[in-house]
C-alpha positions in Angstrom: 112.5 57.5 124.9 111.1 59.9 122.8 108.2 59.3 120.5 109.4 60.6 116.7 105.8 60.7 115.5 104.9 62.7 118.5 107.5 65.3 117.6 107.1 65.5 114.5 103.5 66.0 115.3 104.4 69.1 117.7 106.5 70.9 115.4 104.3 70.7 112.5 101.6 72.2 114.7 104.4 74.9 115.8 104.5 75.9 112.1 101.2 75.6 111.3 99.4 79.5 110.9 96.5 80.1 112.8 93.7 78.3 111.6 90.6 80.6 112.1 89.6 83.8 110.6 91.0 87.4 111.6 88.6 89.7 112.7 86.5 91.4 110.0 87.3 94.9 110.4 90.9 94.4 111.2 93.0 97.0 109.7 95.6 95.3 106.7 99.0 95.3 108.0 101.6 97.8 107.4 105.0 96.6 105.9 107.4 98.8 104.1 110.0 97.7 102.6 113.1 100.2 102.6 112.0 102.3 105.5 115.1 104.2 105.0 113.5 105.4 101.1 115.9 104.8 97.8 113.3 107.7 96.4 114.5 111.0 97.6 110.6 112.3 97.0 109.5 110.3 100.0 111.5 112.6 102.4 108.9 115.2 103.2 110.7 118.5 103.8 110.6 120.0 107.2 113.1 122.7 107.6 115.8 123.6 105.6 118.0 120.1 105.7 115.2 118.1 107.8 113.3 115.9 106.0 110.6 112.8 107.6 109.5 109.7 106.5 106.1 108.5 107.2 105.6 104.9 108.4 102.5 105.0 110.2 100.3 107.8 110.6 97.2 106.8 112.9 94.7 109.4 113.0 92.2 107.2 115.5 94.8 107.0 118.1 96.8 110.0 117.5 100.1 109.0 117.3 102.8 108.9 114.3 105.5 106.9 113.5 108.5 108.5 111.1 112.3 108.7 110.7 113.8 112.1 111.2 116.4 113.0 108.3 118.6 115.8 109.3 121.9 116.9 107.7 122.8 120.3 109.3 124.1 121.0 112.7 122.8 123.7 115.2 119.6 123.6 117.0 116.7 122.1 115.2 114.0 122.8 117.7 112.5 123.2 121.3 109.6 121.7 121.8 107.3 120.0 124.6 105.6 116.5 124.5 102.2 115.9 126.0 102.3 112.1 125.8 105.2 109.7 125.6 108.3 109.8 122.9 110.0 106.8 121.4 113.5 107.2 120.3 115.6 105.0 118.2 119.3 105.9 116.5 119.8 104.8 112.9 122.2 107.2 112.1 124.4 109.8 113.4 123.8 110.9 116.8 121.5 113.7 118.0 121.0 115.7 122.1 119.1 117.6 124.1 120.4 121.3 125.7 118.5 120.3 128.9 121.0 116.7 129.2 123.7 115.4 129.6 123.5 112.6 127.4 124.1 111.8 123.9 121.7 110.0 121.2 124.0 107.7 119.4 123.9 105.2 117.0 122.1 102.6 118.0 120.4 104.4 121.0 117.4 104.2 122.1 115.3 106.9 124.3 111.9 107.3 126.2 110.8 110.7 126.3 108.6 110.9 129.6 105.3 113.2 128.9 105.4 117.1 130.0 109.1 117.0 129.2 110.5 120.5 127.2 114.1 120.0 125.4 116.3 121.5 122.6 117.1 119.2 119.7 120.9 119.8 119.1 122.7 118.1 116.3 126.6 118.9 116.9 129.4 119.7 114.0 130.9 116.5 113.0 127.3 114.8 112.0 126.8 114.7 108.4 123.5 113.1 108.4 121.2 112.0 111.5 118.5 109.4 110.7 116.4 108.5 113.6 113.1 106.1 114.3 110.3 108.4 116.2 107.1 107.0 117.9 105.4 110.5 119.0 102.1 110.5 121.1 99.5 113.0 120.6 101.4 115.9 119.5 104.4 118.6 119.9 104.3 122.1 121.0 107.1 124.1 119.6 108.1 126.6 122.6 110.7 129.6 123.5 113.1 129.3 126.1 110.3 130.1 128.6 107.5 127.7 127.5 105.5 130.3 125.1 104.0 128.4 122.2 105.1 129.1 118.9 103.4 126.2 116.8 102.6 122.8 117.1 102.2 119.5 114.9 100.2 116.3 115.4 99.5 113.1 113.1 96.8 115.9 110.9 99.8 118.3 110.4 101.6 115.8 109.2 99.2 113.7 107.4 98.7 117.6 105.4 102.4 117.8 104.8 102.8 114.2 103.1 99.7 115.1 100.9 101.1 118.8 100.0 104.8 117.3 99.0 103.7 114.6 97.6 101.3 116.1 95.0 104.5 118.6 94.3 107.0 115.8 93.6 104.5 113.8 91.2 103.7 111.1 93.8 100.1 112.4 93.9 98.3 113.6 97.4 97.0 110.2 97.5 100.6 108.8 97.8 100.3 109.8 102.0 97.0 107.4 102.0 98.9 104.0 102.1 101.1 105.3 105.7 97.0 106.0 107.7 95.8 103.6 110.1 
């Protein structure tokens, strides 16, 4: 037989918070509400008809975390990852020339480091929406690996602050995505 003060006991310890103090220099949490914006100005343009939203843009450890907005097909870019890639499907469905998969919604991919692909997003695809965790940076390429730009969490960081200030957000706006 079961003790009721005894369980009652445990599950108001199961709901009870934690008790002590965070750390002091403890970064504040980062929630957003509608990742996917309602505010057009919060897309940051890219290229013509690929946009980004910021969600976490961590300059001490390098990495950034955004959705990719695209609504065009054709080749969007070749590029080469240093450090590991994070993929998750919102929207739409995006590939690679180098595989013979498909990025669907719902998906999710790990992009191993060293790896060089062509982002394809085929006819049919009105708009693409898709979760990125990117480590360290990208190197845009040619077909044979020559480097033809590059972006990391500064680049972007720059962009935010330069699209905001033009859409009336202010510079600053880019501030509340840093860790």
């Amino acid at each position: 037989m079961t003790d009721p003060a005894a369980n009652l006991y445990a599950e108001t310890l199961r709901r009870m918070p934690y008790q002590k103090p965070q750390p002091n220099e403890i970064l504040p949490d980062l929630v957003i509400p509608n990742a996917v914006p309602l505010d057009e100005r919060i897309w940051v343009p890219q290229a013509e008809q690929v946009w980004f939203r910021p969600l976490c843009l961590n300059r001490s450890t390098g990495y950034w975390m955004n959705l990719l907005r695209v609504r065009k097909s054709g080749v969007l870019s070749r590029h080469r990852h240093p450090a590991p890639v994070h993929a998750f499907v919102i929207k739409g469905s995006w590939r690679y020339l180098e595989h013979d998969w498909v990025a669907t919604e719902g998906s999710y991919a790990f992009e191993p480091p060293g790896e060089t692909h062509t982002l394809v997003v085929d006819e049919g695809v009105e708009e693409m929406i898709t979760l990125f965790q990117v480590q360290g940076c990208m190197y845009y390429v040619d077909p044979w690996g020559n480097n033809n730009g590059y972006e990391d969490v500064f680049t972007k960081i720059d962009m935010c602050r330069k699209h905001y200030e033009e859409v009336g957000l202010g510079a600053d706006y880019v501030d509340q995505f840093i860790r």
